[in-house]
Z-matrix of the N, CA and C atoms (Angstrom, degrees):
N
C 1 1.465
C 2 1.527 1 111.54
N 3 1.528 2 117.35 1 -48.32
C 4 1.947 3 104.46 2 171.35
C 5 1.522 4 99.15 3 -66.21
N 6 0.689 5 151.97 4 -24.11
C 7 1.581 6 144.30 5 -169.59
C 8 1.467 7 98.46 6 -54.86
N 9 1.473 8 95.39 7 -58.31
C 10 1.661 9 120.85 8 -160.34
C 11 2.056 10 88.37 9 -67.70
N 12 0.715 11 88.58 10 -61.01
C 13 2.007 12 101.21 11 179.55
C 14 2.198 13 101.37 12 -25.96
N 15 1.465 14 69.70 13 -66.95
C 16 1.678 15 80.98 14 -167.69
C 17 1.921 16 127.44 15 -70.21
N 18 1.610 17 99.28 16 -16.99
C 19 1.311 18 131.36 17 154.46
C 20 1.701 19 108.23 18 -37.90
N 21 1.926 20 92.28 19 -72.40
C 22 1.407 21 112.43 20 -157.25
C 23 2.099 22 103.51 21 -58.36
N 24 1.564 23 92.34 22 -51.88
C 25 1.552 24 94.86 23 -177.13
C 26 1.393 25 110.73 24 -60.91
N 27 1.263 26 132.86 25 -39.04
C 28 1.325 27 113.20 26 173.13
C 29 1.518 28 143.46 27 -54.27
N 30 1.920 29 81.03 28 -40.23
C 31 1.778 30 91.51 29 -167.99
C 32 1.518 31 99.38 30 -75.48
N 33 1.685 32 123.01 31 -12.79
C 34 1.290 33 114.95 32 172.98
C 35 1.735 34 126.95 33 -81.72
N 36 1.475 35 87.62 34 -30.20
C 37 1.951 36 97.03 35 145.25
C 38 1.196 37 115.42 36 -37.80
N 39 1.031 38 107.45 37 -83.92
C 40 1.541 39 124.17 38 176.97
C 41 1.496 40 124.88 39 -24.92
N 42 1.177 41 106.05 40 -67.20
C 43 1.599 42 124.69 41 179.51
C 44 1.802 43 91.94 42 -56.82
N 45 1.188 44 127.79 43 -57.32
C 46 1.467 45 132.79 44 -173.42
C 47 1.801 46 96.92 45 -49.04
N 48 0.655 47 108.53 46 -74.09
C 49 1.643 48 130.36 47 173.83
C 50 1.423 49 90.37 48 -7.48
N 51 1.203 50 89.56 49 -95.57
C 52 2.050 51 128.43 50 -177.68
C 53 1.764 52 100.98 51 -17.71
N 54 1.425 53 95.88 52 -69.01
C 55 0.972 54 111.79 53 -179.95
C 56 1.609 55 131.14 54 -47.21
N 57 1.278 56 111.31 55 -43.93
C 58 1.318 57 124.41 56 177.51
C 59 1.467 58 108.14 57 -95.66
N 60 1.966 59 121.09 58 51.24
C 61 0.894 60 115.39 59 -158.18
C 62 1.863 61 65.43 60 -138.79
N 63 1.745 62 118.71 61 86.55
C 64 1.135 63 102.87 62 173.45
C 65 1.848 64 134.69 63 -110.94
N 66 1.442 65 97.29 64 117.53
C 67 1.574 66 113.31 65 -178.98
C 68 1.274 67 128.62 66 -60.76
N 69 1.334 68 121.59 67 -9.21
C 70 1.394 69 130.84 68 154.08
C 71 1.466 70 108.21 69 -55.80
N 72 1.491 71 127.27 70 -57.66
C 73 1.175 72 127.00 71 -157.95
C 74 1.891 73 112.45 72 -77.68
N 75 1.777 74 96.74 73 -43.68
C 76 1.424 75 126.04 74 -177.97
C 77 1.352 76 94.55 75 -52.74
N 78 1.278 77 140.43 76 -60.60
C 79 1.437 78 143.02 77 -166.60
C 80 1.664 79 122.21 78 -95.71
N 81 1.200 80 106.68 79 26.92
C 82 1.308 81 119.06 80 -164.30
C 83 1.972 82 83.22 81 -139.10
N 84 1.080 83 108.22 82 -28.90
C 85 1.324 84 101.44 83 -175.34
C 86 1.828 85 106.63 84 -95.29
N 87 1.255 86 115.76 85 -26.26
C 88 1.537 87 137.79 86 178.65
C 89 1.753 88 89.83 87 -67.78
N 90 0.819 89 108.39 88 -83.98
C 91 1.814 90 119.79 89 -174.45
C 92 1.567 91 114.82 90 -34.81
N 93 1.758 92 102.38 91 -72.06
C 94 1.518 93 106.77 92 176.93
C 95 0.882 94 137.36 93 -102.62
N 96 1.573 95 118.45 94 2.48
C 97 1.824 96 131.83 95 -168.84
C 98 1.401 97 89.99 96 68.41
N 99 1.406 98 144.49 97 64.68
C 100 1.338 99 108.43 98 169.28
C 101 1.489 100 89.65 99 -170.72
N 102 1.541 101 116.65 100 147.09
C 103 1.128 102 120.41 101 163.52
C 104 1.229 103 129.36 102 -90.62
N 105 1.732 104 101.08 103 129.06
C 106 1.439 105 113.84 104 -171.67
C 107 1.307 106 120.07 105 -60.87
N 108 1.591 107 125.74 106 -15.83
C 109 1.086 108 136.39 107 -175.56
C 110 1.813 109 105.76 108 -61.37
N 111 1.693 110 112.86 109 -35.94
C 112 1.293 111 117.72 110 -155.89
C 113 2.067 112 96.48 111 -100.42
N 114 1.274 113 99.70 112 48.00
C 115 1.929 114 105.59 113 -157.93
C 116 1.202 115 98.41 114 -148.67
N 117 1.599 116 116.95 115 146.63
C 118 1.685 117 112.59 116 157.31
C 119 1.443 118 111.45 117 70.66
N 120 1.480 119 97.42 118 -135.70
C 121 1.652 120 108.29 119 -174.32
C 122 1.891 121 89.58 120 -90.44
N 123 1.285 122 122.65 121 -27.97
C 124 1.664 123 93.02 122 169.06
C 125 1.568 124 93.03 123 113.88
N 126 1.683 125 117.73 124 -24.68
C 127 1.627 126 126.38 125 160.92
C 128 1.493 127 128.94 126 -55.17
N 129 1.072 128 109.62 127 102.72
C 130 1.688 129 106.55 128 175.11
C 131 1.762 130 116.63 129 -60.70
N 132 1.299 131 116.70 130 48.54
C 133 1.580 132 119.99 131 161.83
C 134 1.125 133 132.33 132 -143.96
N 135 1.489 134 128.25 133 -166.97
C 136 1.490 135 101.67 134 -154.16
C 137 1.365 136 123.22 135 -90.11
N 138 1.359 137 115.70 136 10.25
C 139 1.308 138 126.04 137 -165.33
C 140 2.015 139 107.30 138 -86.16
N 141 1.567 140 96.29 139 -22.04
C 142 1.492 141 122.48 140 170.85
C 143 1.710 142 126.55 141 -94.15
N 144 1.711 143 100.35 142 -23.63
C 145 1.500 144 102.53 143 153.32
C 146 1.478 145 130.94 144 -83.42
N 147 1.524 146 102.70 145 -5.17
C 148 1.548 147 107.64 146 -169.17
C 149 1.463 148 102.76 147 -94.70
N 150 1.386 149 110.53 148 -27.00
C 151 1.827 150 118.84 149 178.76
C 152 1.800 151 100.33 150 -95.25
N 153 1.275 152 123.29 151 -18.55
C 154 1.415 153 117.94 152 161.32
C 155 1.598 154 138.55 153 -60.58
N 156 1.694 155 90.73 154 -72.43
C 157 1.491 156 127.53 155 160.53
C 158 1.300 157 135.69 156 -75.75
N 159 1.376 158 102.28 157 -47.17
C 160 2.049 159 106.01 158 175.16
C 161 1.255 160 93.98 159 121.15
N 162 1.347 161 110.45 160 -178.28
C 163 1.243 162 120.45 161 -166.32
C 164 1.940 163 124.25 162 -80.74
N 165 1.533 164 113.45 163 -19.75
C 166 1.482 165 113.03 164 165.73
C 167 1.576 166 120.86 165 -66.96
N 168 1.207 167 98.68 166 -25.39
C 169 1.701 168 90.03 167 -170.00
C 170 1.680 169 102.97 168 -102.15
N 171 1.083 170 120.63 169 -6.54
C 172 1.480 171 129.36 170 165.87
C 173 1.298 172 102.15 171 -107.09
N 174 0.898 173 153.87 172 44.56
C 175 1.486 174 171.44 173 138.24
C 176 1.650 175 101.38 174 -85.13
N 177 1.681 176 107.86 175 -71.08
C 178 1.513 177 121.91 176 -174.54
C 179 1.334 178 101.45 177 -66.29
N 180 1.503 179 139.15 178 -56.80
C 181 1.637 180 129.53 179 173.65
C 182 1.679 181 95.74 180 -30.09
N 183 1.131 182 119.50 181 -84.06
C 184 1.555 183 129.13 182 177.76
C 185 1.457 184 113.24 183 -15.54
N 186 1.299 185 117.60 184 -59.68
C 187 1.730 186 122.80 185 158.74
C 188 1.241 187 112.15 186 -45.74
N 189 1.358 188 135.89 187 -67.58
C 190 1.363 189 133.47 188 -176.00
C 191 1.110 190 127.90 189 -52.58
N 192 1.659 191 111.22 190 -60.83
C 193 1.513 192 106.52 191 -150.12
C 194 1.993 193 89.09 192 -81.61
N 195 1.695 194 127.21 193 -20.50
C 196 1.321 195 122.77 194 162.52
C 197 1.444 196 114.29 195 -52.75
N 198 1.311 197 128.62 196 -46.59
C 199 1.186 198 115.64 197 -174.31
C 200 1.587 199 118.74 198 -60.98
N 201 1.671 200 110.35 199 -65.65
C 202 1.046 201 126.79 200 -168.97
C 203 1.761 202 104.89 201 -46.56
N 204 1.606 203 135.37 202 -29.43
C 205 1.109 204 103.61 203 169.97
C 206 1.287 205 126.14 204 -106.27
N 207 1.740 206 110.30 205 25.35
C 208 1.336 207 128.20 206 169.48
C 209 1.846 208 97.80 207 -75.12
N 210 1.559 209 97.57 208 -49.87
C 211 1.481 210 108.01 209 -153.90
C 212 1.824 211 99.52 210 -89.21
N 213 1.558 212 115.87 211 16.68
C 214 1.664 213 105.05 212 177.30
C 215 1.814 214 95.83 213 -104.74
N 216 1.754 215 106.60 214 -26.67
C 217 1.476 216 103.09 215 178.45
C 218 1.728 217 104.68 216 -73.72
N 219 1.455 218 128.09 217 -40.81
C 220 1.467 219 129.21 218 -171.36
C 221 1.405 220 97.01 219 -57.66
N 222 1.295 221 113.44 220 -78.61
C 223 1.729 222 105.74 221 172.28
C 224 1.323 223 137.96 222 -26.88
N 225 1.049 224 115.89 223 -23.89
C 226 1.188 225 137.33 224 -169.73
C 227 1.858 226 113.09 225 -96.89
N 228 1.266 227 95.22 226 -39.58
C 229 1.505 228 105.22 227 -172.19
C 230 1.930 229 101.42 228 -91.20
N 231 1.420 230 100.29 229 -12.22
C 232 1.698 231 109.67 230 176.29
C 233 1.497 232 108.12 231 -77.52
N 234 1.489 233 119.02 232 -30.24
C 235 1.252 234 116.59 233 -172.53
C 236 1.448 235 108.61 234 -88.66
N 237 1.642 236 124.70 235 -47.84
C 238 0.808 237 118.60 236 147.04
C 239 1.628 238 140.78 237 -29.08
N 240 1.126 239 126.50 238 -26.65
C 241 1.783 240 138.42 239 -161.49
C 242 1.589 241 82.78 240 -104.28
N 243 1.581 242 106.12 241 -79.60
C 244 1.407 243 104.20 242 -166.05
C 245 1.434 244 126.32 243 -64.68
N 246 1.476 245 118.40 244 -30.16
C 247 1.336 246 106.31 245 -162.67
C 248 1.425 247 95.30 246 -127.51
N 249 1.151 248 143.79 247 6.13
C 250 1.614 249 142.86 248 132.88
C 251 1.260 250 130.52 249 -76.44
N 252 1.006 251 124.49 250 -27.96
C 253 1.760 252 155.37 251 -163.18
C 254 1.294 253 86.96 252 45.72
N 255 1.109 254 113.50 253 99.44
C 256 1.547 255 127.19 254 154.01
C 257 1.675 256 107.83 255 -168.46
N 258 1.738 257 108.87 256 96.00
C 259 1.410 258 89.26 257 -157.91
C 260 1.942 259 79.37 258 -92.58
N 261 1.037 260 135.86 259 -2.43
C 262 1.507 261 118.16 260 -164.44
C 263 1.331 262 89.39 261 -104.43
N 264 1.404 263 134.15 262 67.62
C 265 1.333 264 135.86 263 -177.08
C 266 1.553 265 106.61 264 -108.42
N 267 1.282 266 119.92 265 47.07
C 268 1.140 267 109.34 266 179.60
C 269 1.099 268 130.67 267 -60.34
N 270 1.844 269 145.23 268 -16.97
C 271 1.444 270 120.23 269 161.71
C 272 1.439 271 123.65 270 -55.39
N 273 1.698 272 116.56 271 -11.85
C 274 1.306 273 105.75 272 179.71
C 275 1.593 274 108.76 273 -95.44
N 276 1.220 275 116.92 274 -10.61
C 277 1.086 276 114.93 275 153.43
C 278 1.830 277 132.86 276 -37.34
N 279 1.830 278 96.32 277 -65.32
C 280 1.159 279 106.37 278 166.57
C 281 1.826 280 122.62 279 -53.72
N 282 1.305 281 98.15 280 -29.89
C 283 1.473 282 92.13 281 -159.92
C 284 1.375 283 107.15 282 -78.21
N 285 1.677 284 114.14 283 -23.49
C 286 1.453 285 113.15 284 -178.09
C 287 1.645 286 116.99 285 -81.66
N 288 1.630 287 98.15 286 -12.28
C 289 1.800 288 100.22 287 162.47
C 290 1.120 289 109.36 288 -69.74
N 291 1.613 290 115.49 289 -24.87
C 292 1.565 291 116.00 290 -150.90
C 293 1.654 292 94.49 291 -77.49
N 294 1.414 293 110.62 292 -56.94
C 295 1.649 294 118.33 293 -177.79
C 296 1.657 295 112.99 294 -55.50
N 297 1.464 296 123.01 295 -34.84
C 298 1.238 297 120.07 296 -168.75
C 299 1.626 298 110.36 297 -64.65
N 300 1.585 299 90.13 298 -39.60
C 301 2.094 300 111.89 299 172.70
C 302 1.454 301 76.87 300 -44.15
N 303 1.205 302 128.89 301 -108.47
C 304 1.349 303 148.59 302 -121.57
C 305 1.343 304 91.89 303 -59.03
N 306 1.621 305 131.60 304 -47.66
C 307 1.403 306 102.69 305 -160.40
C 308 1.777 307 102.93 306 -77.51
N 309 1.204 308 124.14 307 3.87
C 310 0.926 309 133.40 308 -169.96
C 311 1.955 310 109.90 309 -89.07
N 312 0.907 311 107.43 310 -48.83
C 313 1.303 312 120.90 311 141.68
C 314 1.390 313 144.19 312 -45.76
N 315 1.589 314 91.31 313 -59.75
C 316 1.708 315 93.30 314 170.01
C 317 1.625 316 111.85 315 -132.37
N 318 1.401 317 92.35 316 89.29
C 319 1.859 318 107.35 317 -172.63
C 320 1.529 319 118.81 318 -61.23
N 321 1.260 320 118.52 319 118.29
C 322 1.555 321 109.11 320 -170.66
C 323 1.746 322 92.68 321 -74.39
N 324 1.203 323 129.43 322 -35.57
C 325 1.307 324 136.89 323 171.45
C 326 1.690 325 116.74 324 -40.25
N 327 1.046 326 97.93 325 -36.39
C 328 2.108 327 107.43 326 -176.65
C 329 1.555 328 106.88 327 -135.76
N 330 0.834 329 99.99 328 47.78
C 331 1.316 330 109.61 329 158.38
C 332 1.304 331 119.63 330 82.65
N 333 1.446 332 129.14 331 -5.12
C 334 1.498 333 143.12 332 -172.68
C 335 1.684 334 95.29 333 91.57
N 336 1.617 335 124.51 334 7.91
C 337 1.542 336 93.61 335 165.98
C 338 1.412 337 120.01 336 -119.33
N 339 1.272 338 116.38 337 92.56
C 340 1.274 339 108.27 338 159.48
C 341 1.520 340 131.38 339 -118.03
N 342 1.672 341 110.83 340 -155.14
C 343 1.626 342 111.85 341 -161.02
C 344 1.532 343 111.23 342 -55.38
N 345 1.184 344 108.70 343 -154.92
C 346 1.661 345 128.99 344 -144.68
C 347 1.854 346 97.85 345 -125.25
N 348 1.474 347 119.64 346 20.97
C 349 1.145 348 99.91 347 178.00
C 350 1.790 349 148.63 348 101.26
N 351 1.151 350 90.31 349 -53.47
C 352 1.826 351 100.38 350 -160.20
C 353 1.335 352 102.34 351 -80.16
N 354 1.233 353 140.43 352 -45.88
C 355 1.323 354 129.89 353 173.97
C 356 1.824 355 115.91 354 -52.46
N 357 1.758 356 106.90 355 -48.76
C 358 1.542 357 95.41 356 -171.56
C 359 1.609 358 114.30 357 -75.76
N 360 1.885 359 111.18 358 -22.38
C 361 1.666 360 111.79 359 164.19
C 362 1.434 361 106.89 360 -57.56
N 363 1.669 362 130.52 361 -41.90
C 364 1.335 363 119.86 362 176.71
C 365 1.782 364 119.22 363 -34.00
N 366 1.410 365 84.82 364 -65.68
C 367 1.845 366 100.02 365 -168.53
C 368 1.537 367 97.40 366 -56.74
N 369 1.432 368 119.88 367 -45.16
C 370 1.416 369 119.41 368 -172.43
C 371 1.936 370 95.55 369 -46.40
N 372 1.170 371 97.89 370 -78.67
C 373 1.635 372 118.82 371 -165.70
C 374 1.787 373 113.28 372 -41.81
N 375 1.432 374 119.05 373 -27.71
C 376 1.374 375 119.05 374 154.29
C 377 1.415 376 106.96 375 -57.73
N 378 1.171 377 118.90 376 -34.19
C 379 1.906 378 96.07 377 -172.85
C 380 1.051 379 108.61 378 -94.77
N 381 1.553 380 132.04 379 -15.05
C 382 1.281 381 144.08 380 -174.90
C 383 1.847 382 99.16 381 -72.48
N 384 1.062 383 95.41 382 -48.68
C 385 1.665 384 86.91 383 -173.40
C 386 1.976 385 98.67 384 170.40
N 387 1.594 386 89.08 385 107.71
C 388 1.475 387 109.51 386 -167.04
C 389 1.591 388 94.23 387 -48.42
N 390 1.444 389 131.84 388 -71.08
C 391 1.039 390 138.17 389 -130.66
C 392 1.842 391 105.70 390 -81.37
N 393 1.340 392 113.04 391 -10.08
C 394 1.318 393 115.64 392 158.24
C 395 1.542 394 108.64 393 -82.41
N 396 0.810 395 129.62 394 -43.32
C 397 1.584 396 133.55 395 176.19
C 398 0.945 397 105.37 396 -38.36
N 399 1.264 398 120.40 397 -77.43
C 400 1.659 399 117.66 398 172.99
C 401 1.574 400 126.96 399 -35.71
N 402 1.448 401 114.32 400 -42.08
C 403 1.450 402 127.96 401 171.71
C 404 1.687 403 108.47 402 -46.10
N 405 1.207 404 96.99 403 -65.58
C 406 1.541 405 118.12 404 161.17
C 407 1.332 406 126.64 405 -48.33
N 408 1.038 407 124.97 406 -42.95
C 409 1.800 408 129.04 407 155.35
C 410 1.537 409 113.00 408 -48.22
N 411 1.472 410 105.66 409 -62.65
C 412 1.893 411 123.32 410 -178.01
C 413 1.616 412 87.38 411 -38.66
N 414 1.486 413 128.40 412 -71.72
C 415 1.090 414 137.07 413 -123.30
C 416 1.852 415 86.63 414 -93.21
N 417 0.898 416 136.04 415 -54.50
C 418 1.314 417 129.13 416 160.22
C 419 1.810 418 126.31 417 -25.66
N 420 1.144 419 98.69 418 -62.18
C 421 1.675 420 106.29 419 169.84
C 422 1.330 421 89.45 420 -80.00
N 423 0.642 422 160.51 421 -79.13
C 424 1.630 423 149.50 422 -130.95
C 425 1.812 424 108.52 423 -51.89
N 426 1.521 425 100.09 424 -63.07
C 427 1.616 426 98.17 425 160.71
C 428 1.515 427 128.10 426 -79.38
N 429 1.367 428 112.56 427 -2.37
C 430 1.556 429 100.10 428 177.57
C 431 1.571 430 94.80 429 -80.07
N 432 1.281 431 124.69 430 -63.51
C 433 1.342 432 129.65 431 172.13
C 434 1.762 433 126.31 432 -29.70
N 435 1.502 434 95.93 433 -24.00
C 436 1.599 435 100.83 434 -177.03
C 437 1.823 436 93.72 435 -88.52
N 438 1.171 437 102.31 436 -66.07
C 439 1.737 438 107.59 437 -173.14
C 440 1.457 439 113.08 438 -73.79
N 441 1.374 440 130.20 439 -7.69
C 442 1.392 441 119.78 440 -170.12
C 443 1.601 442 110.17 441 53.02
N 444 1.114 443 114.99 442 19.78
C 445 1.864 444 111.17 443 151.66
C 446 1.007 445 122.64 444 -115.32
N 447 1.721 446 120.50 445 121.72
C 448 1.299 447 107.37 446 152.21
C 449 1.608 448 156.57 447 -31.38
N 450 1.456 449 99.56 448 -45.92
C 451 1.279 450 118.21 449 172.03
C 452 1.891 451 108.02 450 -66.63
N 453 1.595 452 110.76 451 -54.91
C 454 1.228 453 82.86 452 173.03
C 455 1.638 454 143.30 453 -49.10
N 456 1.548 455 108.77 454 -32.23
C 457 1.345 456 112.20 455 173.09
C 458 1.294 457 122.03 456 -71.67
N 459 1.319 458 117.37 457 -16.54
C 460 1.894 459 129.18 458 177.46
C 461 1.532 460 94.42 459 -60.28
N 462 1.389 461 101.23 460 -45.86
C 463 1.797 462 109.29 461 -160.72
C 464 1.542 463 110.63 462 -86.67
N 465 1.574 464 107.55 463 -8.36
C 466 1.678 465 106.23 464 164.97
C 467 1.636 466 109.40 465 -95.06
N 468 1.093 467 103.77 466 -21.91
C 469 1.571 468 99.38 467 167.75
C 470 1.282 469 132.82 468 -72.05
N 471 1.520 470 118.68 469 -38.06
C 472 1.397 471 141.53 470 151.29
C 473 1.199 472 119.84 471 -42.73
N 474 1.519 473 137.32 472 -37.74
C 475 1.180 474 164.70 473 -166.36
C 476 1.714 475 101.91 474 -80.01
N 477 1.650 476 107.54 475 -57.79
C 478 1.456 477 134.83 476 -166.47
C 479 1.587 478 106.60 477 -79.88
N 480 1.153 479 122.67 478 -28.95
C 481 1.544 480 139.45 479 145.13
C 482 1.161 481 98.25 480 1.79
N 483 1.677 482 99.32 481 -130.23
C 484 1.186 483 106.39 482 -170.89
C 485 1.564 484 144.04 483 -49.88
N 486 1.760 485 114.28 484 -13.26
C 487 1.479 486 122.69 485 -175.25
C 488 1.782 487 92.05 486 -85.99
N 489 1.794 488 129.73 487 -14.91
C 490 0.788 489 104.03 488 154.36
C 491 1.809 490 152.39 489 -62.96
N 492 1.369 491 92.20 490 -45.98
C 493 1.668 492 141.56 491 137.32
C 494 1.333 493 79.47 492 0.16
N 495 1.375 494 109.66 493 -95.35
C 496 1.388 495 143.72 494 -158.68
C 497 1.633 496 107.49 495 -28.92
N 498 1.406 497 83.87 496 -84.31
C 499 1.631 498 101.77 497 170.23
C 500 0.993 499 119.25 498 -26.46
N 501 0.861 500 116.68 499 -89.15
C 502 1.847 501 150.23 500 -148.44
C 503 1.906 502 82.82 501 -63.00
N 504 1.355 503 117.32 502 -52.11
C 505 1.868 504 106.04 503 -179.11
C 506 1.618 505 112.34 504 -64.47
N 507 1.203 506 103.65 505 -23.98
C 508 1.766 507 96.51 506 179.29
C 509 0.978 508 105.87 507 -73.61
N 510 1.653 509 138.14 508 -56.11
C 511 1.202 510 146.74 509 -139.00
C 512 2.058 511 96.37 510 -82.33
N 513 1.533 512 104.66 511 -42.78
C 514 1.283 513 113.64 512 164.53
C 515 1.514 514 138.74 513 -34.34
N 516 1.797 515 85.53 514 -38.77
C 517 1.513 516 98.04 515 -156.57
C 518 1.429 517 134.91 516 91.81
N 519 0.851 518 114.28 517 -2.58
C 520 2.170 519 125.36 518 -165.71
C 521 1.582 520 92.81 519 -73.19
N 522 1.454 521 91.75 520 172.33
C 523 1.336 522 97.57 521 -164.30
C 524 1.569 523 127.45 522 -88.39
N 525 1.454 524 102.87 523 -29.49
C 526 1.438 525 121.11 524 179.51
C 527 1.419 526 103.68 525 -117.00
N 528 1.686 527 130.97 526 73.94
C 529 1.106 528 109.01 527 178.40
C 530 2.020 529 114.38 528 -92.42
N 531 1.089 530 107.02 529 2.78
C 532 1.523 531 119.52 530 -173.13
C 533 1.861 532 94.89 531 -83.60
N 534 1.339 533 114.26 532 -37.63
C 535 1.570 534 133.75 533 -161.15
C 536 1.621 535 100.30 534 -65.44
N 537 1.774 536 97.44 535 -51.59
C 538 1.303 537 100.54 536 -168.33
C 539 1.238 538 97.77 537 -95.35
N 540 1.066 539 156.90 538 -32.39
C 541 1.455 540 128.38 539 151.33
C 542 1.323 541 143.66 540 -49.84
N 543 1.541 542 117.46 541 -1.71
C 544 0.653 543 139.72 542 179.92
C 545 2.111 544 103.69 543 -80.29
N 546 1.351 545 93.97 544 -70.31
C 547 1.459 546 114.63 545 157.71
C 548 1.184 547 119.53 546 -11.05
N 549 1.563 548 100.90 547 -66.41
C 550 1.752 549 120.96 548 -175.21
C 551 1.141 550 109.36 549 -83.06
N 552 1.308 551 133.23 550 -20.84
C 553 1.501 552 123.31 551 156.22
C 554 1.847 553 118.25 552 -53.06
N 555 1.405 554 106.44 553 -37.31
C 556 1.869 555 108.90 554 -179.63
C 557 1.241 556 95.72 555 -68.13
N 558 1.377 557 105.96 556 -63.31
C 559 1.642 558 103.82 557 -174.46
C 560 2.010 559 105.49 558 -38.39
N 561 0.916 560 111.74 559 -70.35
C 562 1.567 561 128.38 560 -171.53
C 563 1.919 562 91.55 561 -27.48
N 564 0.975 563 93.82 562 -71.29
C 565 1.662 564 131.00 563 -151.25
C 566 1.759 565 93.31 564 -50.36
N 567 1.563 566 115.99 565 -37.57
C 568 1.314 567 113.61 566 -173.70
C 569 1.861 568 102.72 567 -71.68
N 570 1.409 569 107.80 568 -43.81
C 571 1.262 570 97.80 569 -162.51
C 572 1.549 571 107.25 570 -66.49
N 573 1.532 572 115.74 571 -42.01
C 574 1.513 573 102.24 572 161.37
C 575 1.076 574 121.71 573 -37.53
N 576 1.694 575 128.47 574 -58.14
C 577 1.496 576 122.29 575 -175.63
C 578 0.979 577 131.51 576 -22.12
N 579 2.011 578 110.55 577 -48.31
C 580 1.520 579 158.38 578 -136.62
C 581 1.407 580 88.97 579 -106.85
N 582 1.318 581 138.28 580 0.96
C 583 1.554 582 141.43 581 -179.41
C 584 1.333 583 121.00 582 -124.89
N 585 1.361 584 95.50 583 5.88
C 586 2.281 585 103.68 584 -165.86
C 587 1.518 586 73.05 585 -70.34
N 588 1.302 587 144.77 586 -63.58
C 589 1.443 588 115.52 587 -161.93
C 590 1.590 589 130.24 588 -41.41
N 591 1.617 590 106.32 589 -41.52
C 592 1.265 591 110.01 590 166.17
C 593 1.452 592 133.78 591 -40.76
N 594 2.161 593 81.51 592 -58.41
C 595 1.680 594 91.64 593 -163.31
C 596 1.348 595 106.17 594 -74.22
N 597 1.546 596 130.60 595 -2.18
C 598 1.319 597 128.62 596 156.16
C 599 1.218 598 107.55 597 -71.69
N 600 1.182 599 145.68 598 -58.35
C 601 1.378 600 135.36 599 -168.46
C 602 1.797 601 107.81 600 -59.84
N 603 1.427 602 122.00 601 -25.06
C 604 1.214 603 108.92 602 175.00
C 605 1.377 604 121.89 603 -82.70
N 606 1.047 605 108.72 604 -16.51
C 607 1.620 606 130.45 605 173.78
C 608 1.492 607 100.78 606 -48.66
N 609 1.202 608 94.92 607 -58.10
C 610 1.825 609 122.03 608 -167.02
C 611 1.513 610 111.73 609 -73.18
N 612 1.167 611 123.17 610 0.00
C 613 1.803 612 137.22 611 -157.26
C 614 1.745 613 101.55 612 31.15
N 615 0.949 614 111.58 613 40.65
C 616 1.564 615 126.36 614 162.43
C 617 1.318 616 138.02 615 -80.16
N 618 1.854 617 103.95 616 -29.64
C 619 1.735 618 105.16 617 -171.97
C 620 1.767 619 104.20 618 -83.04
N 621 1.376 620 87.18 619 151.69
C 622 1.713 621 113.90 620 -169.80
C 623 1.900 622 87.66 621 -72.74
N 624 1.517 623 103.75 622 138.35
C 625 2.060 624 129.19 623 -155.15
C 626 2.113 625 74.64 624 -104.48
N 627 1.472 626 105.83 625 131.38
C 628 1.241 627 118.66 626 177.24
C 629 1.618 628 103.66 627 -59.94
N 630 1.107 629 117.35 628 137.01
C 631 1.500 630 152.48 629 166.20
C 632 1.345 631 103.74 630 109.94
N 633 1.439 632 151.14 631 30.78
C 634 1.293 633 141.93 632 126.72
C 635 1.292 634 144.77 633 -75.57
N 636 1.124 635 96.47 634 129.45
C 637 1.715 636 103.24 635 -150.99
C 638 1.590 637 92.13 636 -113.90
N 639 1.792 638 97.28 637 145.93
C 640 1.244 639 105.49 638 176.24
C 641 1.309 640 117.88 639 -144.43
N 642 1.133 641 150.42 640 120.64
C 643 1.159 642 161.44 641 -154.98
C 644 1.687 643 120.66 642 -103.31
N 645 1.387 644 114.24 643 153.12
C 646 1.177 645 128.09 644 -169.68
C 647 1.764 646 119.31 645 -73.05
């Protein structure tokens, strides 16, 4: 059980770490000298480097901030497997998506402000369980493509989260599928939080319609 203890606190270090390792800002500062934070909608992600910068350097945000919360759950589930022996440890699974969100969000690196989420829950949610990911992908394009907003489809994917979760563990068989949906509802629930700016601006017929680009 300390094995498992000292496992859990690290890989959530870690994932925090990872997480607050943000490529919106890093490549926005590489490209233009300038922080993306002070641009656009004022969001450190890629939906604000692609209407800033263009499409190469929001291409690479897209690489990063996906990997890093693919690679805070793998790490995480390595320490767990190998050096706890518990490779079916899935609450620490969740928890190292949970920290990667947050440092991803709130970067000890930039000050505690960063993006909105959906790319580093992506990478998380491929390792969590491919076949919701995809659910979550469908459901992402499906409404960005219907409404021409980004934000709305972040917030149908977030939404599509956990009832995938859900699903996909019953139909599976696993053992805790109420547990981990449960999980994926916080997770879910933050990145909505991380969007009240949006879903106010849509309220308002205010938010910027995907493919406008705006520059520094």
């Amino acid at each position: 059980m300390f094995v498992t203890i000292i496992c859990l606190i690290v890989s959530m270090i870690i994932a925090y770490l990872l997480g607050s390792v943000n490529f919106a800002v890093i490549i926005t500062k590489a490209f233009a000298h300038k922080d993306i934070r002070d641009f656009g909608s004022g969001n450190a992600g890629m939906t604000n480097v692609l209407r800033t910068l263009g499409k190469g350097p929001a291409a690479l945000t897209l690489l990063g901030d996906f990997s890093k919360g693919l690679f805070a759950v793998l790490i995480g589930r390595a320490l767990f497997t190998f050096v706890a022996q518990m490779p079916d440890f899935f609450i620490g699974d969740y928890l190292c998506a949970f920290c990667g969100l947050l440092g991803h969000c709130f970067p000890v690196f930039f000050g505690f402000k960063g993006g909105k989420g959906i790319l580093v829950s992506a990478g998380a949610l491929i390792a969590l369980s491919p076949v919701s990911f995809l659910c979550c992908l469908a459901a992402f394009l499906i409404f960005m493509a219907a409404t021409k907003y980004v934000s709305v489809g972040s917030i149908a994917s977030a939404v599509t989260f956990p009832v995938a979760i859900l699903i996909s563990r019953l139909i599976g068989g696993f053992a805790h599928p109420f547990a981990e949906a449960a999980m994926a509802l916080l997770i879910g629930g933050i990145v909505i939080f991380m969007h009240r700016a949006n879903i106010g601006r849509l309220i308002r017929g205010e938010e910027n319609g995907f493919g406008k680009k705006k520059r520094p």
